[in-house]
LUMTORBA-343255 format. One record per residue: residue number from 1; x, y, z of N, C-alpha, C, CB in turn. Coordinates in pm, whole numbers, plus 50000, padded with zeros to 5 digits. Glycine has a CB too. Layout:
BEGIN
+------+-------+-------+-------+-------+-------+-------+-------+-------+-------+-------+-------+-------+
: tido :    nx :    ny :    nz :   cax :   cay :   caz :    cx :    cy :    cz :   cbx :   cby :   cbz :
+------+-------+-------+-------+-------+-------+-------+-------+-------+-------+-------+-------+-------+
:  NUM :     X :     Y :     Z :     X :     Y :     Z :     X :     Y :     Z :     X :     Y :     Z :
...
+------+-------+-------+-------+-------+-------+-------+-------+-------+-------+-------+-------+-------+
END
This chain:
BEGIN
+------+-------+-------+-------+-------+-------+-------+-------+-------+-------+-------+-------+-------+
: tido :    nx :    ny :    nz :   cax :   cay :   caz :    cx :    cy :    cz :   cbx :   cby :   cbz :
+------+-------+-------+-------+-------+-------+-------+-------+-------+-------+-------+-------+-------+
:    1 : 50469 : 53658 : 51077 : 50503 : 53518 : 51053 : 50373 : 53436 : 51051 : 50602 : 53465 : 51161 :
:    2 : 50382 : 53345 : 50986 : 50237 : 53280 : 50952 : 50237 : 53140 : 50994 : 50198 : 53283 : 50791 :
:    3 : 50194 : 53067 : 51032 : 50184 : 52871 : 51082 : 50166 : 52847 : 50936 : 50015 : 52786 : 51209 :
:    4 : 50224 : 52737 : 50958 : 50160 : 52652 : 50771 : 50132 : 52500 : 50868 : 50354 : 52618 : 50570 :
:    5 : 50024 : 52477 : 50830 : 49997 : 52368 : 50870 : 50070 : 52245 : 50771 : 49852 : 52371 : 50880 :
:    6 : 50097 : 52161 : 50814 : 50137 : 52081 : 50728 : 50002 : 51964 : 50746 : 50299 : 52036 : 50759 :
:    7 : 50002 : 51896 : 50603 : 49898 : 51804 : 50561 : 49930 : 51706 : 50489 : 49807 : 51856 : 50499 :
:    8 : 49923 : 51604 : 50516 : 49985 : 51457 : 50454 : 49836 : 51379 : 50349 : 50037 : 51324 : 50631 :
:    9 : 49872 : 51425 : 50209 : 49781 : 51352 : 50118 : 49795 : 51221 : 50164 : 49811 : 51365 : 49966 :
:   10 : 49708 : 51134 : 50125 : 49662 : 51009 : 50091 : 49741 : 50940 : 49969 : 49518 : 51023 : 50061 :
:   11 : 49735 : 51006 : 49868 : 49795 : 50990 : 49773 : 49929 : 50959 : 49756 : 49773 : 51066 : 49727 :
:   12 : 50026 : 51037 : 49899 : 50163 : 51039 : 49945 : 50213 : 50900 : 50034 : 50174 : 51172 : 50036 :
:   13 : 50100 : 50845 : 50037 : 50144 : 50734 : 50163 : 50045 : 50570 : 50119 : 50075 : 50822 : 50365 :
:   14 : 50108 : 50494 : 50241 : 50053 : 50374 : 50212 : 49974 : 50316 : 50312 : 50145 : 50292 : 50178 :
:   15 : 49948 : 50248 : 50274 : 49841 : 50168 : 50408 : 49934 : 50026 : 50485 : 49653 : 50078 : 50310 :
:   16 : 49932 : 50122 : 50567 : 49985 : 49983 : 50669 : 49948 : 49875 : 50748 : 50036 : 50008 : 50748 :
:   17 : 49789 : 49918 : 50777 : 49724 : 49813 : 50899 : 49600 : 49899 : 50907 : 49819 : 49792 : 51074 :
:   18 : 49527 : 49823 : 51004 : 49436 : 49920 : 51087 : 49399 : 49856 : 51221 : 49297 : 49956 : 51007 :
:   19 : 49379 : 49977 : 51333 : 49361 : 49926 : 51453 : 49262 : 49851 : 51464 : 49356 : 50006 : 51537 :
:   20 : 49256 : 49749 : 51572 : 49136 : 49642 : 51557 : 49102 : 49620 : 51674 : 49160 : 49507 : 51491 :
:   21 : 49145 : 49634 : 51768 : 49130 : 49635 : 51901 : 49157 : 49697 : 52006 : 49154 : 49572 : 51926 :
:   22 : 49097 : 49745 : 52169 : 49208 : 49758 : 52216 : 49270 : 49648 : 52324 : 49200 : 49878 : 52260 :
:   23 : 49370 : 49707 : 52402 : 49457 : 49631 : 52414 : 49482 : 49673 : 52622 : 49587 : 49669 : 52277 :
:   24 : 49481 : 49735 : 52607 : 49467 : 49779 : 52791 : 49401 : 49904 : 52816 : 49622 : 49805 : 52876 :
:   25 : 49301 : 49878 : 52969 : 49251 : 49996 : 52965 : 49334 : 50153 : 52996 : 49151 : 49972 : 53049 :
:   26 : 49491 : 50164 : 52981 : 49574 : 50279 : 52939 : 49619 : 50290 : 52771 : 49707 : 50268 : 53031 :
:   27 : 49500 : 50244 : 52716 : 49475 : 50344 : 52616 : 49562 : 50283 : 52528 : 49499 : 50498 : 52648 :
:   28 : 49621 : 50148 : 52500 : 49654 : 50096 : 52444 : 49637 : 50001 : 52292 : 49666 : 50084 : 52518 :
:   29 : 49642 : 50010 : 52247 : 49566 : 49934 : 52100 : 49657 : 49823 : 52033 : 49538 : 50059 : 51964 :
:   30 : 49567 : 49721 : 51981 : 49615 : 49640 : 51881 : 49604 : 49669 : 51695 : 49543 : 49522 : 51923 :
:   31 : 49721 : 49660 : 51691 : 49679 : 49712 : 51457 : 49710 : 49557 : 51425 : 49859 : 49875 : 51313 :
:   32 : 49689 : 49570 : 51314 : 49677 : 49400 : 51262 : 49765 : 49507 : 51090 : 49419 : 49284 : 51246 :
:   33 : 49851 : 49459 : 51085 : 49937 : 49503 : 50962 : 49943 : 49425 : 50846 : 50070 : 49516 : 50995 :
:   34 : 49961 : 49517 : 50702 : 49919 : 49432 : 50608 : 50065 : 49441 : 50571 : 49792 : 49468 : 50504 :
:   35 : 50151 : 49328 : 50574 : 50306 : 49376 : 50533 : 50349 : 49192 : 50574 : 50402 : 49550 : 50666 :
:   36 : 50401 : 49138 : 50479 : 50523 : 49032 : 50489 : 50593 : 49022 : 50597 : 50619 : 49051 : 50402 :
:   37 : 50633 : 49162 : 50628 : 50760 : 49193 : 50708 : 50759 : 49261 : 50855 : 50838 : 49282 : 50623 :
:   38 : 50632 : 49230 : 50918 : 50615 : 49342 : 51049 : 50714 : 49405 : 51114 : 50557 : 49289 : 51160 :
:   39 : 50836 : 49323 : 51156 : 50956 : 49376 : 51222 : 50997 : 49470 : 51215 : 51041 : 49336 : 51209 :
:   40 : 50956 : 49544 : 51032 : 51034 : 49680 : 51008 : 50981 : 49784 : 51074 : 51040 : 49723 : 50870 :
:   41 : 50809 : 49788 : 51127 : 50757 : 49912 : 51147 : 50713 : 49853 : 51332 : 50609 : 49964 : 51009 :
:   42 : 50836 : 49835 : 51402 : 50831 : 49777 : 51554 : 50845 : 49889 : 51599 : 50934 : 49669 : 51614 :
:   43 : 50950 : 50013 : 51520 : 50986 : 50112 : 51610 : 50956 : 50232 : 51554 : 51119 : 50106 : 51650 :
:   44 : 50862 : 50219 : 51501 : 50809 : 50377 : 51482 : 50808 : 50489 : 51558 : 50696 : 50382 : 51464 :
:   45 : 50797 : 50614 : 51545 : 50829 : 50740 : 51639 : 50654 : 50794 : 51618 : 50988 : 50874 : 51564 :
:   46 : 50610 : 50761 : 51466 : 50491 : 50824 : 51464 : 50416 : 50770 : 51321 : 50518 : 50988 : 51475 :
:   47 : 50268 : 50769 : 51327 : 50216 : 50702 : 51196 : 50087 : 50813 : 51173 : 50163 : 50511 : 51218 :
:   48 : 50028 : 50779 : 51050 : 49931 : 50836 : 51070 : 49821 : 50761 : 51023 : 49943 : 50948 : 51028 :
:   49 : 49719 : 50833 : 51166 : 49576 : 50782 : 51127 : 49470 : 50847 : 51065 : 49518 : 50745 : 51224 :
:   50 : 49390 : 50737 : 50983 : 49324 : 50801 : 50907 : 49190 : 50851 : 51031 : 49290 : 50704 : 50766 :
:   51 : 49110 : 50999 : 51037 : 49011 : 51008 : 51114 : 48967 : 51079 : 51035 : 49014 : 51039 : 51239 :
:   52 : 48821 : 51051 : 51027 : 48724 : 51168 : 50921 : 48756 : 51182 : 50783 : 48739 : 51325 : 50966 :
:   53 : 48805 : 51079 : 50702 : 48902 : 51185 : 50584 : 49018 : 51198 : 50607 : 48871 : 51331 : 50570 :
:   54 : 49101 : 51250 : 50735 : 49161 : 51350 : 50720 : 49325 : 51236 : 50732 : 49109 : 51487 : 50840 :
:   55 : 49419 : 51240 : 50748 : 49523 : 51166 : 50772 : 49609 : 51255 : 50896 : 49600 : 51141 : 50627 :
:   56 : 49611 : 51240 : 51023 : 49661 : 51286 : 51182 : 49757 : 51220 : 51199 : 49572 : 51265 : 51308 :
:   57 : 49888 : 51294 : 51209 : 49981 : 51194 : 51312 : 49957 : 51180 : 51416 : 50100 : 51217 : 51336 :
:   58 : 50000 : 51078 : 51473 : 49999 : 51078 : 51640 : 50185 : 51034 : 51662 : 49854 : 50920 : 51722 :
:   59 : 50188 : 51039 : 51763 : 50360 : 51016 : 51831 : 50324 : 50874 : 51865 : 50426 : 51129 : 51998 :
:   60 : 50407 : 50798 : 51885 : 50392 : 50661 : 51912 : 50539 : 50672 : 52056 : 50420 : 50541 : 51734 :
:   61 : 50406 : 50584 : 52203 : 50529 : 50624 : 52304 : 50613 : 50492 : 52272 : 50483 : 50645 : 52492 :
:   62 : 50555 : 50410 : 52278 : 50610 : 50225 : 52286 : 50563 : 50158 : 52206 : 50577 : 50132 : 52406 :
:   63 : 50591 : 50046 : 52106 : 50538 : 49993 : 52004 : 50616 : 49856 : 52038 : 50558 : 50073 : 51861 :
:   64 : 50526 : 49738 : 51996 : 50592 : 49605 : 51986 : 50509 : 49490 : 51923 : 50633 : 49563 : 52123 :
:   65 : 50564 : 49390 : 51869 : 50479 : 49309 : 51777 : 50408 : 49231 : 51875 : 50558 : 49219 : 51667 :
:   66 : 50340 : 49160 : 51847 : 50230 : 49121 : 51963 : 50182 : 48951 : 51853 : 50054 : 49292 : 51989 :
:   67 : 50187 : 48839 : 51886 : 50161 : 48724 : 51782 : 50210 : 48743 : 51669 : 50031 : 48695 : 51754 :
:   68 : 50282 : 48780 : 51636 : 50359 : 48798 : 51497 : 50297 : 48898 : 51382 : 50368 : 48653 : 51429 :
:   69 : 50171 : 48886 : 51369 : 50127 : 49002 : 51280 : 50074 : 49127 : 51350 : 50019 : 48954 : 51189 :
:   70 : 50012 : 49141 : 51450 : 49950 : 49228 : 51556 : 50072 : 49333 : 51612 : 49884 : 49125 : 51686 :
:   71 : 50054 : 49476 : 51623 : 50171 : 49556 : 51640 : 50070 : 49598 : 51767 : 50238 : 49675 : 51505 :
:   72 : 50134 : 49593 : 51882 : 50049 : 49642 : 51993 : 50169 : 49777 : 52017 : 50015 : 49508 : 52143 :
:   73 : 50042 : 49925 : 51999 : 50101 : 50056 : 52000 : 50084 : 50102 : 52103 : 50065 : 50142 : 51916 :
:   74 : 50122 : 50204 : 52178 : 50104 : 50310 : 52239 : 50115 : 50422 : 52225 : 50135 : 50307 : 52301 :
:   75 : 49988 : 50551 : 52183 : 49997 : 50686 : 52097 : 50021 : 50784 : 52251 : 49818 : 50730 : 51979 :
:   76 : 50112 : 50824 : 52229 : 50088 : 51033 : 52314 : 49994 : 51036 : 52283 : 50164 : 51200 : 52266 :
:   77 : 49938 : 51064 : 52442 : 49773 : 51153 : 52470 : 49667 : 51056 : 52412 : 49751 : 51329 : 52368 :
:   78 : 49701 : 50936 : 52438 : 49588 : 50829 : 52423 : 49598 : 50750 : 52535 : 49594 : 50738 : 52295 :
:   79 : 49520 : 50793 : 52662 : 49573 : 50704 : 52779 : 49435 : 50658 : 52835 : 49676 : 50790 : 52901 :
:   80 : 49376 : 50652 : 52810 : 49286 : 50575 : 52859 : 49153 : 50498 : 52716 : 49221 : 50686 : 52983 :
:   81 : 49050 : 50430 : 52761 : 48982 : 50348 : 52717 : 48888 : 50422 : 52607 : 48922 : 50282 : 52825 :
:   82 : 48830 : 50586 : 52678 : 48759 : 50612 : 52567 : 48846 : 50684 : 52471 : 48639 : 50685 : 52599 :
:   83 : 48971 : 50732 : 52476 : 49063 : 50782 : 52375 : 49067 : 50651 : 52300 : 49212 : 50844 : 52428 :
:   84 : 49130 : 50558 : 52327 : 49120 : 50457 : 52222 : 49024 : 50393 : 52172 : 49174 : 50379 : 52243 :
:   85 : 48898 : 50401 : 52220 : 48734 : 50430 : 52101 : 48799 : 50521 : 52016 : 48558 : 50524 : 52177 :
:   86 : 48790 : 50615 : 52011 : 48808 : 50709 : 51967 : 48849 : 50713 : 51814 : 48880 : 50755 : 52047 :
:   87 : 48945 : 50627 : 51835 : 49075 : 50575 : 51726 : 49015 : 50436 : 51677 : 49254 : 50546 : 51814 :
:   88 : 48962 : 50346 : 51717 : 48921 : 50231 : 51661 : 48891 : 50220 : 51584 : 48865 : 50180 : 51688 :
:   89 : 48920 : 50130 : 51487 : 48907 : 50064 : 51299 : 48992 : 50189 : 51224 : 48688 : 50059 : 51210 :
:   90 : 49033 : 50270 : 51266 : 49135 : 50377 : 51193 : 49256 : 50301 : 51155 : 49183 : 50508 : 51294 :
:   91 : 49268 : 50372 : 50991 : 49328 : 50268 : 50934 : 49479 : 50327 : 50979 : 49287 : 50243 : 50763 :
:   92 : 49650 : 50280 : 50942 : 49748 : 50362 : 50939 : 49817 : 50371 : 50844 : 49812 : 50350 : 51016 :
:   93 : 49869 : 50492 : 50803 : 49946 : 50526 : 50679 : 50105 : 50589 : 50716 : 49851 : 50642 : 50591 :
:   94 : 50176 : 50547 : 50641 : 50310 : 50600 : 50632 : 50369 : 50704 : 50492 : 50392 : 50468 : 50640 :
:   95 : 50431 : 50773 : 50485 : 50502 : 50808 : 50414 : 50551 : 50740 : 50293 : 50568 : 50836 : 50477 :
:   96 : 50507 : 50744 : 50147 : 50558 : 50656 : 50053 : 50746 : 50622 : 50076 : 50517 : 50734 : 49902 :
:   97 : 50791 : 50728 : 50109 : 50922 : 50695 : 50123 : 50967 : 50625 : 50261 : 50993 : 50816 : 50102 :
:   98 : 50883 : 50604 : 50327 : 50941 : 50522 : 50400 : 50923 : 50360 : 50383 : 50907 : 50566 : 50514 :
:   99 : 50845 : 50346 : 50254 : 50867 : 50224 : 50158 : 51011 : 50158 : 50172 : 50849 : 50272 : 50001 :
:  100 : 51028 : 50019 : 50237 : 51200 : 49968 : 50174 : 51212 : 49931 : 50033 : 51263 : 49822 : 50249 :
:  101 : 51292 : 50010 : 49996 : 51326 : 49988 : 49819 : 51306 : 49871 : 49754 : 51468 : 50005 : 49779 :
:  102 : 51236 : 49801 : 49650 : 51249 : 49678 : 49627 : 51292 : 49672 : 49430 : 51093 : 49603 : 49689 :
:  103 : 51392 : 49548 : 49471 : 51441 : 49541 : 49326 : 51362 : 49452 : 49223 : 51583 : 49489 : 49327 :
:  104 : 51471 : 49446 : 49109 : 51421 : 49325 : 49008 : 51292 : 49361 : 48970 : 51415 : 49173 : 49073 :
:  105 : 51212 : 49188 : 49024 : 51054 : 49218 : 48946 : 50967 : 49227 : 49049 : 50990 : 49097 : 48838 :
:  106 : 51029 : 49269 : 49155 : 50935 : 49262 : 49253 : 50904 : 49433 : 49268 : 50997 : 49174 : 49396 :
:  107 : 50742 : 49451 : 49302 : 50697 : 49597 : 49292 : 50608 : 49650 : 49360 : 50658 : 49627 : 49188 :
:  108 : 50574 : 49794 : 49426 : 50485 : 49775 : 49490 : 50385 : 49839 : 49387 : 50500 : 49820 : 49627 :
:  109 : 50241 : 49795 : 49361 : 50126 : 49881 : 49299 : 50159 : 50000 : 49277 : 50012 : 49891 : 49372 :
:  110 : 50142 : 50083 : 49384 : 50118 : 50246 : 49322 : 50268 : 50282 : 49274 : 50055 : 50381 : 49460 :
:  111 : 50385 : 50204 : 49267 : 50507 : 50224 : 49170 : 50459 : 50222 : 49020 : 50619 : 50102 : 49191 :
:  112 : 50373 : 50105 : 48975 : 50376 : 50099 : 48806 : 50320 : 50145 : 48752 : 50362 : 50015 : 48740 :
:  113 : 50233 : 50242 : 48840 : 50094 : 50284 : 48776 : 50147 : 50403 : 48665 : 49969 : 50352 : 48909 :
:  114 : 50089 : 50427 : 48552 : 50169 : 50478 : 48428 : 50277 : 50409 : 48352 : 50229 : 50587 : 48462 :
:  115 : 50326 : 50301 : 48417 : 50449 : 50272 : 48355 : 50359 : 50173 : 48181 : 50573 : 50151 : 48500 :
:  116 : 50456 : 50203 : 48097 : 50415 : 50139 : 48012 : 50413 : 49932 : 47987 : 50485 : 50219 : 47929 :
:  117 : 50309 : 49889 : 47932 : 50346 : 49736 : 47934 : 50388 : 49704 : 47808 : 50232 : 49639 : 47973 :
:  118 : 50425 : 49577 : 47811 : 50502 : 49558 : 47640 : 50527 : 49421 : 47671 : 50671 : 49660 : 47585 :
:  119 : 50405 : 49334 : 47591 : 50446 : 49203 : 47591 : 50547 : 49126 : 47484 : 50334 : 49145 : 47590 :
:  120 : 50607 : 49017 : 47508 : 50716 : 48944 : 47461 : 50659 : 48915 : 47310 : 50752 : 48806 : 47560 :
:  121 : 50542 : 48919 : 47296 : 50509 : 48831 : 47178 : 50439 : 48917 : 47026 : 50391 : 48714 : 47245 :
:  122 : 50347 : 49019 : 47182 : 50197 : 49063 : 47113 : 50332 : 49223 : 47095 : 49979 : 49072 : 47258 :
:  123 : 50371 : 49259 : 47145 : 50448 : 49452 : 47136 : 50410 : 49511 : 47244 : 50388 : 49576 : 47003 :
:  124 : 50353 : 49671 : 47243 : 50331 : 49719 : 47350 : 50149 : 49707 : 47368 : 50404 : 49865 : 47347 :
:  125 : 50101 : 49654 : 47481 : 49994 : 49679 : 47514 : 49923 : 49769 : 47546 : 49984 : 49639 : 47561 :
:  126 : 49998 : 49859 : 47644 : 49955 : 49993 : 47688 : 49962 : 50077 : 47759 : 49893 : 50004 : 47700 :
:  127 : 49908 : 50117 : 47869 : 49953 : 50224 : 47975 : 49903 : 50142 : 48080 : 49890 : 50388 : 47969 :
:  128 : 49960 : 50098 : 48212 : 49906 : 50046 : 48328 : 49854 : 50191 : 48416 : 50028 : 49945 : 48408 :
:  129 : 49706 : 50175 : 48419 : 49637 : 50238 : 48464 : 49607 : 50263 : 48608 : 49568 : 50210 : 48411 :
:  130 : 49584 : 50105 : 48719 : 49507 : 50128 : 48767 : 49581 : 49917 : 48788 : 49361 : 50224 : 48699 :
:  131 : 49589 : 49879 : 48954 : 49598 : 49765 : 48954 : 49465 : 49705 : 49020 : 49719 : 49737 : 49011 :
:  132 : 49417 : 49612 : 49008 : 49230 : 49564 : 49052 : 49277 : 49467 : 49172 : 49107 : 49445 : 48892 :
:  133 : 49289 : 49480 : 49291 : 49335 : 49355 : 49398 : 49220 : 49289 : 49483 : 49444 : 49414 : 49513 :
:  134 : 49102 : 49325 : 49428 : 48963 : 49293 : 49453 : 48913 : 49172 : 49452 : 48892 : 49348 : 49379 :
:  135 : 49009 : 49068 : 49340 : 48978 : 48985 : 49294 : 49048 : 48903 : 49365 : 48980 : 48989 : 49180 :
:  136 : 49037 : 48782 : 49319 : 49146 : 48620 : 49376 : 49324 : 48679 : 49344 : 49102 : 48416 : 49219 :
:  137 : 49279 : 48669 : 49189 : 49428 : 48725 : 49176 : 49413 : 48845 : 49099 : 49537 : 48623 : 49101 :
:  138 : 49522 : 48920 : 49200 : 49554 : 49065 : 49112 : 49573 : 49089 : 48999 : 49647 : 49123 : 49135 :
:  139 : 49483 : 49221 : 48908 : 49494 : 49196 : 48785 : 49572 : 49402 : 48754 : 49307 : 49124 : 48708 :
:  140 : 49660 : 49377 : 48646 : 49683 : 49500 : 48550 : 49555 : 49569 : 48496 : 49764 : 49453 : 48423 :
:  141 : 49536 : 49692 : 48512 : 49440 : 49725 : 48421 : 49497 : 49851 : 48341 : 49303 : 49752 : 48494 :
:  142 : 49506 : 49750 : 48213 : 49609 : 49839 : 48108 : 49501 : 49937 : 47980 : 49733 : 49695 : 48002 :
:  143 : 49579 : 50054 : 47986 : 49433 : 50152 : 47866 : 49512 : 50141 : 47722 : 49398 : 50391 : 47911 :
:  144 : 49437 : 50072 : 47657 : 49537 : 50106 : 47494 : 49387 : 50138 : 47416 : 49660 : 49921 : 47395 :
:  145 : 49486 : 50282 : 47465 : 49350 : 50352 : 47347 : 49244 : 50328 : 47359 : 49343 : 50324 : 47211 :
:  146 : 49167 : 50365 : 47506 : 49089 : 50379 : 47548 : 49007 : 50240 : 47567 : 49054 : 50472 : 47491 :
:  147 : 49046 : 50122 : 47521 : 49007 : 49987 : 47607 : 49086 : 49962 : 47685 : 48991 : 49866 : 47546 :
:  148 : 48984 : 49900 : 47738 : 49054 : 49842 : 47886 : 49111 : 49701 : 47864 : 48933 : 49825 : 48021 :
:  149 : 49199 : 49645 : 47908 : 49270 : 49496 : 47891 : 49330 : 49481 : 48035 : 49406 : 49486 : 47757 :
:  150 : 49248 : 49369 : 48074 : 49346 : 49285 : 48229 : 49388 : 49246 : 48220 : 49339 : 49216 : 48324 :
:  151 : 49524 : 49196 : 48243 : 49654 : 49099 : 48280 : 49638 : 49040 : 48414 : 49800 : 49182 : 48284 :
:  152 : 49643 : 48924 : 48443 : 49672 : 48836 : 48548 : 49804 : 48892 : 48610 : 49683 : 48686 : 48496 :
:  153 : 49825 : 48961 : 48708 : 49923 : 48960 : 48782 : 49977 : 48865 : 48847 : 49909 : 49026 : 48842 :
:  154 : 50026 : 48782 : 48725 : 50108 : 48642 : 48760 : 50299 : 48614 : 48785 : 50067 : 48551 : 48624 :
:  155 : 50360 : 48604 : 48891 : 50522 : 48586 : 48819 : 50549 : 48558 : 48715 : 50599 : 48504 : 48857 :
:  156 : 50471 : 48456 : 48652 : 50516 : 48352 : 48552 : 50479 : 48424 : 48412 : 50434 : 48195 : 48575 :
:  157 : 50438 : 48555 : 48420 : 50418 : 48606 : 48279 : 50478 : 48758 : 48312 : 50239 : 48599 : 48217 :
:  158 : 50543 : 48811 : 48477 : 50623 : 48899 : 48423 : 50740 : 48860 : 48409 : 50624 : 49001 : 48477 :
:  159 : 50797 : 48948 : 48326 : 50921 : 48919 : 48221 : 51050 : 49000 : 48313 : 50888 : 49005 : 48032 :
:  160 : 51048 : 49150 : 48351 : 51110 : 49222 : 48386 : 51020 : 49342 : 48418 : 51206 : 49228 : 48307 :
:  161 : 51038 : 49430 : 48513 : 51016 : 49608 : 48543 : 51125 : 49651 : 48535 : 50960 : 49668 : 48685 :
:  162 : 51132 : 49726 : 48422 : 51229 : 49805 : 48391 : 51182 : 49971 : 48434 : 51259 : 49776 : 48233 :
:  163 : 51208 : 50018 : 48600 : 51214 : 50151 : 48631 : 51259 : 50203 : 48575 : 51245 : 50188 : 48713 :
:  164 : 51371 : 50200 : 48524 : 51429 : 50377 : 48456 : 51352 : 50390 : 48298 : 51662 : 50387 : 48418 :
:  165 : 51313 : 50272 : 48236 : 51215 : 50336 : 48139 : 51081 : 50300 : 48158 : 51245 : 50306 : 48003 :
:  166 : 51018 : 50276 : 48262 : 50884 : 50276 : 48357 : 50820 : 50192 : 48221 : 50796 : 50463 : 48421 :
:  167 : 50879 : 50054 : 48211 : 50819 : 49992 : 48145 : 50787 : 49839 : 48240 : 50895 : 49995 : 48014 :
:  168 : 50721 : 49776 : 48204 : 50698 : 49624 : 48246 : 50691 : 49505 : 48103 : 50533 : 49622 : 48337 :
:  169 : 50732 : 49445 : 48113 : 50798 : 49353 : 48051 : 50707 : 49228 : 48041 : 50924 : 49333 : 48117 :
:  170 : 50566 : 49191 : 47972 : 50506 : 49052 : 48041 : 50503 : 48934 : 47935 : 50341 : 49074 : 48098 :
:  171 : 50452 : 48826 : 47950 : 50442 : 48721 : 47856 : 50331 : 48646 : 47883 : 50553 : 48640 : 47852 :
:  172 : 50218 : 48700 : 47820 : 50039 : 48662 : 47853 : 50047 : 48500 : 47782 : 49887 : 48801 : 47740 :
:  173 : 49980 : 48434 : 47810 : 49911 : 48305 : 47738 : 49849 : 48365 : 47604 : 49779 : 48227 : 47841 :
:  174 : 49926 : 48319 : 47506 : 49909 : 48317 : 47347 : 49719 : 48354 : 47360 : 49969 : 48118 : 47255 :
:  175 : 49689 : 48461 : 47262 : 49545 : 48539 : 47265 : 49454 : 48559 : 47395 : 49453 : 48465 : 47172 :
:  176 : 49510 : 48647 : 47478 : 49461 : 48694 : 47596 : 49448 : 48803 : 47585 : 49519 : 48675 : 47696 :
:  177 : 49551 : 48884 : 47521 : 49507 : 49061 : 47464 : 49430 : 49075 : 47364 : 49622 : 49155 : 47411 :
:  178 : 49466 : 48954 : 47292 : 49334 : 48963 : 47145 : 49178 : 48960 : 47214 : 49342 : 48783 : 47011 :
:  179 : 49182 : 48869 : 47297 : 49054 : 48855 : 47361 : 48961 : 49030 : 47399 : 49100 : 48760 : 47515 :
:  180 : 49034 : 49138 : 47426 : 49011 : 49257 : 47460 : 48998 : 49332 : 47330 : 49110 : 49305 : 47551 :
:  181 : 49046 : 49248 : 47160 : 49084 : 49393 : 47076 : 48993 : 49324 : 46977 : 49272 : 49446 : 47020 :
+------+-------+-------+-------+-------+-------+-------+-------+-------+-------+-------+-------+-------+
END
């Protein structure tokens, strides 16, 4: 009989926070979460941290929100001050599926990526590649045929995400794709 280790890509999961502090000297920590909604991830059983590269679960004994955005954790076998050095600025990741489903036009990034775009006016633009959140405002970075074209990731110019034909639906300001062709 053989162990299989199990290994959680990066690629499989999302970023939830990262620890930023700690929080008592039993090994306690503060995460600062990047999410609208903190409440949902109060009762976690287990997350994983990023260390070295690598993505580690840890067990989570007690978890609770702490000032409203701040999730103050407690990991199994992190009980004192230099275990939680240890762990500090480590970011945390979850399971893509433990994503809450979201409808309509609301989406998360690594959902559209491939999906095709197709504006109201101009036809289809292209393949959404790659979203840029680097900037002020988030931009599409769509490949048609090997140029690149940004879209303003604005409400007011998407139209619809249509999942089951992994399309997006937008309505750019009259010569904004011309500007790219």
């Amino acid at each position: 009989m053989t162990n299989k280790i199990f290994v959680m890509k990066k690629e499989d999961c999302f970023y939830l926070g990262k620890i930023v502090k700690k929080y008592s000297f039993k090994g306690e920590v503060l995460a600062k979460l990047d999410t609208d909604q903190p409440e949902l991830y109060e009762n976690l059983d287990a997350i994983f941290l990023e260390l070295r590269n690598n993505l580690v679960p840890f067990f989570i004994e007690h978890s609770q929100l702490h000032k409203s955005e701040l999730l103050r954790i407690k990991f199994e076998d992190v009980d004192e001050e230099a275990d939680a050095d240890a762990i500090m600025k480590s970011g945390l990741y979850l399971p893509l599926d433990l994503l809450p489903k979201l409808d309509g036009n609301k989406f998360y990034f690594h959902e559209v990526i491939n999906f095709i775009m197709e504006d109201v006016n101009f036809g289809k633009v292209g393949i959404v590649k790659a979203i840029n959140d680097s900037t002020a405002q988030s931009l599409f970075e769509v490949d048609r045929d090997g140029i690149e074209i940004l879209i303003p990731m604005n409400d007011k110019f998407i139209v619809k995400v249509d999942r089951d034909n992994k399309t997006i639906f937008v309505e750019t300001p009259e010569g904004l794709i011309d500007l790219y062709l």
